[in-house]
N, C-alpha and C positions, 0 to 999 in steps of 0.2 A: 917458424911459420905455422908449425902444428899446434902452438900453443896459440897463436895468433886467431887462428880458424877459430879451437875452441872457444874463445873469450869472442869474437865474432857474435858464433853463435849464440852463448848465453846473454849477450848485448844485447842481440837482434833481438833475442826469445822474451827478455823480459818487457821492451816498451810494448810488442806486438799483445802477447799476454796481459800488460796494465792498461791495452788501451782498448783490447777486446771486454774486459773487465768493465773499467769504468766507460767505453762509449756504448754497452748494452744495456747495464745494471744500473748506473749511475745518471748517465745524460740522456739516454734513449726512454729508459724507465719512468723514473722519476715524472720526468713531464706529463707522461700519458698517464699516470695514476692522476698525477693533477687537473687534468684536465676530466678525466673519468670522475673524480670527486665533484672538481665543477659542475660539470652536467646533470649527475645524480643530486647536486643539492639544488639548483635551478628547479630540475623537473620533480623535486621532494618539496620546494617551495611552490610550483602552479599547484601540485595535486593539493595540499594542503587550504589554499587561496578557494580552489576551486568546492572542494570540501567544506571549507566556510563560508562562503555564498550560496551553496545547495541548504547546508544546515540553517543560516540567514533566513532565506527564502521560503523555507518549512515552516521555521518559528512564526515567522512573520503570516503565515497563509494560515494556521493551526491556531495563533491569536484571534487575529482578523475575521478568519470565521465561525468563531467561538467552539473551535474544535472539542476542549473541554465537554463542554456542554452536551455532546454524542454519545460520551458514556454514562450519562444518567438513562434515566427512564421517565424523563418526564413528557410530556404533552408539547409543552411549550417550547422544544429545542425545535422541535418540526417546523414549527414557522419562523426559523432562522431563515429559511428561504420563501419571501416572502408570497411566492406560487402558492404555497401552502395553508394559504389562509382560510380561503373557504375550506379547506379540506379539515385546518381544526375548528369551524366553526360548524359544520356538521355533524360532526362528532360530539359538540358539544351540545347540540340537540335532537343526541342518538340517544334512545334508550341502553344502550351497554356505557353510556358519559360516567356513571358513577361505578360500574362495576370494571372497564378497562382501561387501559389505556394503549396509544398506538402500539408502541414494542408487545403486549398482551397477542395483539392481532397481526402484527406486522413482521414477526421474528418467529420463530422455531423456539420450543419450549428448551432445547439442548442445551448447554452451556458452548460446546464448538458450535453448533447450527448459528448461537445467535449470533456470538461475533465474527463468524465468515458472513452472517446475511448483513450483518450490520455493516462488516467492512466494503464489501458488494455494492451494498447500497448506498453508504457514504459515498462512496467514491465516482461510479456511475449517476446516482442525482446532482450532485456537484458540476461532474463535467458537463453535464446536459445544461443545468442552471446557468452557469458561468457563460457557456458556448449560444444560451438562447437556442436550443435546438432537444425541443418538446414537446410531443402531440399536446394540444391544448382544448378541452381537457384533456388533464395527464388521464394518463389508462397503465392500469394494474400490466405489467408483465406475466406471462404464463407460469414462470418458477414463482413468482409470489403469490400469485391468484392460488397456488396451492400451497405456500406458507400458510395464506389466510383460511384458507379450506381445514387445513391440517391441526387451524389451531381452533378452528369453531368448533371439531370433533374433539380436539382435546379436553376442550371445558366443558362439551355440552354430551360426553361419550356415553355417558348412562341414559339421554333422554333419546339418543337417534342410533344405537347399537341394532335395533329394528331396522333399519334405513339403508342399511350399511350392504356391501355386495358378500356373498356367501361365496364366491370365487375369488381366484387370485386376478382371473381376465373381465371379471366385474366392475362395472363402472357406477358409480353413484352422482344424483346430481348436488352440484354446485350450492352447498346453504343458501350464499347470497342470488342465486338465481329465484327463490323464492322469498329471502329477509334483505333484499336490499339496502331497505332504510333503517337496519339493526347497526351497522357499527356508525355509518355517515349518512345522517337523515334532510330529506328536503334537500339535495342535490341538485 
């Protein structure tokens, strides 16, 4: 019987041990990796989906609005929106028509200044354009109204250094408050 007991025990010990084994590791496991796999490929599959219809939708709006076209310096991309007509037709019978052109007056001489104002801008007339929701006439913003300030003294710094305030809490007026019809004429 004492031997009986022993063999008993190591009976008992081994299925409870092979089935502690394989119903943890093996049949309880298993499934939930698969199923953890499943899920993660699903939700690696929307993110993906989702990522090419964002990226879709870019190309397609970056096309369509001849996005390209933003990073020249020409004249002619500004009346991509066709608001902007009289504004380049003005211009074209402004005396600065052969000496500037809009990004001259409409950007910051900096290389960061111009493509933060540029990106700014893009983006902001865009959404106004698209949304229809624009004083009409458009009006100069105050950060730009001093782009354009910042950039008549740039070119013009040796003829108005006179003009200029001798203080830090000094105020000077506004060029176009006196040359209005210098950059966009007959308005």
């Amino acid at each position: 019987m004492a031997g009986e007991s022993q063999d008993n025990k190591v009976e008992s010990a081994k299925p409870l041990k092979s089935r502690a084994i394989g119903s943890r590791d093996v049949t309880h496991a298993r499934p939930a990796r698969a199923g953890n796999l499943r899920l993660y490929g699903v939700a690696a599959a929307l993110f993906a989906m989702l990522l090419g219809i964002l990226a879709g939708a870019a190309t397609f709006t970056f096309g369509y609005g001849q996005g390209a076209s933003y990073l020249s310096n020409k004249p002619e991309t500004c009346v991509n929106c066709h608001v902007m007509q009289p504004y380049m037709d003005s211009w074209q019978n402004s005396s600065h028509h052969h000496v500037a052109v809009c990004n001259d007056c409409h950007l910051p001489h900096d290389f960061v200044g111009k493509w933060v104002t540029k990106a700014d801008n893009g983006f902001f007339h865009s959404l106004a354009f698209t949304l229809q929701n624009f004083h009409d006439p458009i009006q100069i913003k105050p950060r730009n109204a001093r782009v354009a300030q910042s950039s008549c003294l740039h070119c013009h710094h040796e003829t108005v250094h006179a003009l200029l305030p001798t203080t830090a809490a000094g105020e000077t007026l506004s060029c176009v408050h006196c040359h209005q019809q210098v950059g966009h004429a007959l308005r």
